[in-house]
Structure formats: structure tokens, C-alpha cells
DRENKE-376643 format. One record per atom (N, C-alpha, C, O): x, y, z; residue in one letter. Coordinates in steps of 0.001 Angstrom, whole numbers, padded with zeros to 6 digits, always signed. Each point is the difference from the previous one (the first is absolute). Layout:
<nodes>
XYZA ...
</nodes>
This chain:
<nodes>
-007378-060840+009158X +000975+000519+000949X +001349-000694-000152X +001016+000686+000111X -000890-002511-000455X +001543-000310-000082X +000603+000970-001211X +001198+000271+000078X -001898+000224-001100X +000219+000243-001368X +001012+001287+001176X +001040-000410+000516X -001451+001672-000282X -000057+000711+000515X +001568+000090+001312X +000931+000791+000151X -001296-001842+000419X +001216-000359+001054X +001281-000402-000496X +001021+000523+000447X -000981-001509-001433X +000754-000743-001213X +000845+001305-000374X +001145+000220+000396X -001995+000704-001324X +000712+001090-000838X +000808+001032+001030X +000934+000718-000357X -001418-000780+001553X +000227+001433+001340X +001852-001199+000205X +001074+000595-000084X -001090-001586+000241X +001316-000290+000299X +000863-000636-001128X +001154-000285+000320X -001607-000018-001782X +000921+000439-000744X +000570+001166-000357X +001155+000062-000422X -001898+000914+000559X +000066+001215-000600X +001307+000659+000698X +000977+000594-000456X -001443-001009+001940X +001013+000371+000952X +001167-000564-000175X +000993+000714-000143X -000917-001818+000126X +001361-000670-000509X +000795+000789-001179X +001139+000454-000103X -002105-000499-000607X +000941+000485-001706X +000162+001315+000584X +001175+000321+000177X -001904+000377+000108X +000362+001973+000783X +001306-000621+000699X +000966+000039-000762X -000775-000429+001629X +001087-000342+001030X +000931-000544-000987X +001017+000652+000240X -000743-001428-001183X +000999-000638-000640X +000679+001313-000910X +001186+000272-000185X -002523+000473-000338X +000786+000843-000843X +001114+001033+000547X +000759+000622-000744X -000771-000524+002280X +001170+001287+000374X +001019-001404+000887X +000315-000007+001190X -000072-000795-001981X +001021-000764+000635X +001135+000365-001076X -000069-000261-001201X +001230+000979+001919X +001304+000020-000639X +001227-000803-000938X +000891-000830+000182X -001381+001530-001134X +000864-000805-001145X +001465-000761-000037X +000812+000856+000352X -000248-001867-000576X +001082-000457+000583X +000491+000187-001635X -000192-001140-000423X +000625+001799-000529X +000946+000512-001049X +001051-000906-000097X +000784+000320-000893X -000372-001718+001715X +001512-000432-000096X +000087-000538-001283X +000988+000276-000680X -001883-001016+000232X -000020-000328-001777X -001276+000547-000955X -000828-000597-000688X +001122+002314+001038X -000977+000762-001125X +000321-000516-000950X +001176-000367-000004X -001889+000117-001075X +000633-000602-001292X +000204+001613-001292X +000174-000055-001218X -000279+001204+002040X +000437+001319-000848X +001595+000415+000684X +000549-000276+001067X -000091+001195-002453X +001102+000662+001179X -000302+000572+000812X +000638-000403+000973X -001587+001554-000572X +000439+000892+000673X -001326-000079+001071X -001087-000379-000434X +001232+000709+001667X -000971-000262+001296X +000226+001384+000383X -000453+000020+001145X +000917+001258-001428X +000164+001086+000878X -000735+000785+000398X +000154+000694+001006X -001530-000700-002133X -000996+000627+000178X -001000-000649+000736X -001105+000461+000287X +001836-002224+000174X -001435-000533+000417X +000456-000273+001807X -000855-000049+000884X +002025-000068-000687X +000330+000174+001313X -000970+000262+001090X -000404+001118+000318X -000009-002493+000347X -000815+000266+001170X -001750-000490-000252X -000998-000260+000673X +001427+000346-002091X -001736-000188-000428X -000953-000917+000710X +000275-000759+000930X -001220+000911-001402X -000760-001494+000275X -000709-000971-000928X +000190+000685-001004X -000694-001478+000654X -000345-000859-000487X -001212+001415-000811X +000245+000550-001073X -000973-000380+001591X -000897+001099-000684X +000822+001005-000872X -000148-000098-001218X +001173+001249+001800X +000493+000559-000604X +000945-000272-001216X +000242+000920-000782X +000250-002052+000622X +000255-000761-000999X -000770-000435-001018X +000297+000336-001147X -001232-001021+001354X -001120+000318-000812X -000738+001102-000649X -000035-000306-001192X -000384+001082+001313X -000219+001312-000222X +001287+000678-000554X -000097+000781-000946X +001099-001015+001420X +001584+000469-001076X -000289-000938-001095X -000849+000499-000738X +001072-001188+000505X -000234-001102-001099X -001017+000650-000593X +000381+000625-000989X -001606-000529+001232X -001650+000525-000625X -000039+001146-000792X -000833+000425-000801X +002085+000050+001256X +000014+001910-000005X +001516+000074-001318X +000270+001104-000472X +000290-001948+000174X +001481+000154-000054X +000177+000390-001409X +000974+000680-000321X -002040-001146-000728X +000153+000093-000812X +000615+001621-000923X +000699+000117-001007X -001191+000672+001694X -000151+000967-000070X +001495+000498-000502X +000328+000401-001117X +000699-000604+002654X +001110+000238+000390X +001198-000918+000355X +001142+000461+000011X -001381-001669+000259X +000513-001014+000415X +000654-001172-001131X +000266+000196-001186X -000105-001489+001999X -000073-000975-000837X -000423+000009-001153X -000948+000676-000399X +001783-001616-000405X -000918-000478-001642X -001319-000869+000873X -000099-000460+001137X -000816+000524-002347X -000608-001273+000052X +000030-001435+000064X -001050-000642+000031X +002462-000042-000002X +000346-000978+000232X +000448+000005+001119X -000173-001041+000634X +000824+002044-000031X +000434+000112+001401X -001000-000258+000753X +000119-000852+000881X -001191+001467-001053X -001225+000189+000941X -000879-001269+000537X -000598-000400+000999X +001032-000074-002767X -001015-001941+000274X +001084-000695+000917X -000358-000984+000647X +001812+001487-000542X +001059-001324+000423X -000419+000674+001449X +000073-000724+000993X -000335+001540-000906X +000000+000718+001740X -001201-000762+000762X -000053-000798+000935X -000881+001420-001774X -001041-000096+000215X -000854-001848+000455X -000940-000280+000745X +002001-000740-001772X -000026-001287+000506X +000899-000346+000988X -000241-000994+000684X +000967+001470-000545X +001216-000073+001303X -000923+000171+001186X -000224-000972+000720X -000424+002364-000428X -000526+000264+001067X -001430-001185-000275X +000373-000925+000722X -001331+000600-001152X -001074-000891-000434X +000624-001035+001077X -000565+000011+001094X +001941-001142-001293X +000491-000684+000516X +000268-000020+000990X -000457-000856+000757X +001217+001694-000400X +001036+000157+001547X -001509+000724+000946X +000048-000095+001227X -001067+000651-001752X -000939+000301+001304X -001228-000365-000741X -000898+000840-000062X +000744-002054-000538X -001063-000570-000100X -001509+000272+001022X -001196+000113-000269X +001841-000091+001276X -001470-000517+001338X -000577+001643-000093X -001194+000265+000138X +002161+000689-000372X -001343+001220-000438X -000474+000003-001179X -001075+000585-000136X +001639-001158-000960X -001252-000020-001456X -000901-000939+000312X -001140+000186-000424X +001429-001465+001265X -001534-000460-000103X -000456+000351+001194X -000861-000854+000212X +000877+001303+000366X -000758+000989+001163X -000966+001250-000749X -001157+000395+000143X +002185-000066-000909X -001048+001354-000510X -000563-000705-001146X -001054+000580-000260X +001251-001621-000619X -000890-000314-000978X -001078-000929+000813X -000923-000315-000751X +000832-000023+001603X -001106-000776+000700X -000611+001225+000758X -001181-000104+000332X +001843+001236-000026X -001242+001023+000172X -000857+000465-000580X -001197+000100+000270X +002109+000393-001594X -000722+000384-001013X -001225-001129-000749X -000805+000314-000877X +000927-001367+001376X -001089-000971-000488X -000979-000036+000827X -001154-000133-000408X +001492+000260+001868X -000956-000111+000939X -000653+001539-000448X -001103-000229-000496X +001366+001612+000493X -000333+000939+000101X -001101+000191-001242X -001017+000692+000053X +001615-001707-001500X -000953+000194-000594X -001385-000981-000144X -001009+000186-000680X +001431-001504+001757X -001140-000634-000292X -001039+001003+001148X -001146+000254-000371X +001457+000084+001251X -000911+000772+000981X -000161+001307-000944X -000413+000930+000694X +000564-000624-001774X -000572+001433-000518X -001073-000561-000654X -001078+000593-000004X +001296-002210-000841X -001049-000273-000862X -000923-000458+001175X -000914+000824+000034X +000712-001864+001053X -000953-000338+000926X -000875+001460+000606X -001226+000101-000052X +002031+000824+000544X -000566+001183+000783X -000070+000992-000610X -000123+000976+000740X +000149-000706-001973X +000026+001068-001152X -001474+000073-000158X -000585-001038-000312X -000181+002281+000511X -001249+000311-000494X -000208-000140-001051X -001112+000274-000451X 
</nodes>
């Protein structure tokens, strides 16, 4: 059950961190117009997605460590979920 309780309020944390609003004052790209308002999630997922249409690939790593930094407390929020989530798949996994 701590296994269980543990993962229910990180999880929550990193969910809650990810729609916290992006502060852009030292994006390290030019242009923010498309990202206006975002959140920490939707930024991510722009980044994930960008290749396509977006940024070079160097843009994406300089972004992509910018945001890593400046909102640290949701990557290790969600990478300590994702650890908790998978040690409870291997313990409670049929």
C-alpha cells in the first residue's frame, strides 16, 4: 500500500506541475508566438512533435534543456512516477 500511496501523490504532483504556465522571458529560441500561454506540458509535446514542422534539431535539444532546467521539479516528479508506476507493474503484474 505505501508503494501505491507514494506513486498516487507523485503522480499528482508531476500532473499538477505539468499545466503550470510557461514564463518564455529567456526562451533560448526566437520565436514564442505559437507557444503563448502554454504550459509546461504543451511545450513539451511542441518540442516532441516539432520535428516535423518546427525547429531544427538543435533548436529542440537547446529548448528542450532550457525547459529540463527552469522546471526541473516536474521532470523529476514525472520521472519518479514513471519509476514508481513501473516498479508496481513488475510487483503486481500477473
Amino acid at each position: 500500500m505505501r508503494l501505491v500511496n507514494e506513486a498516487l501523490k507523485v503522480c499528482n504532483q508531476a500532473q499538477t506541475l505539468a499545466y503550470t504556465a510557461v514564463d518564455f522571458g529567456d526562451w533560448p529560441l526566437e520565436s514564442t508566438s505559437e507557444l503563448e500561454g502554454a504550459t509546461v506540458i504543451d511545450v513539451v509535446n511542441y518540442l516532441e512533435s516539432s520535428a516535423e514542422n518546427g525547429p531544427s534539431a538543435a533548436q529542440v535539444a537547446t529548448a528542450t534543456t532550457w525547459l529540463q532546467e527552469k522546471y526541473s521539479d516536474y521532470f523529476t516528479a514525472k520521472d519518479l512516477c514513471d519509476t514508481l508506476a513501473q516498479e508496481y507493474q513488475e510487483k503486481y503484474s500477473y
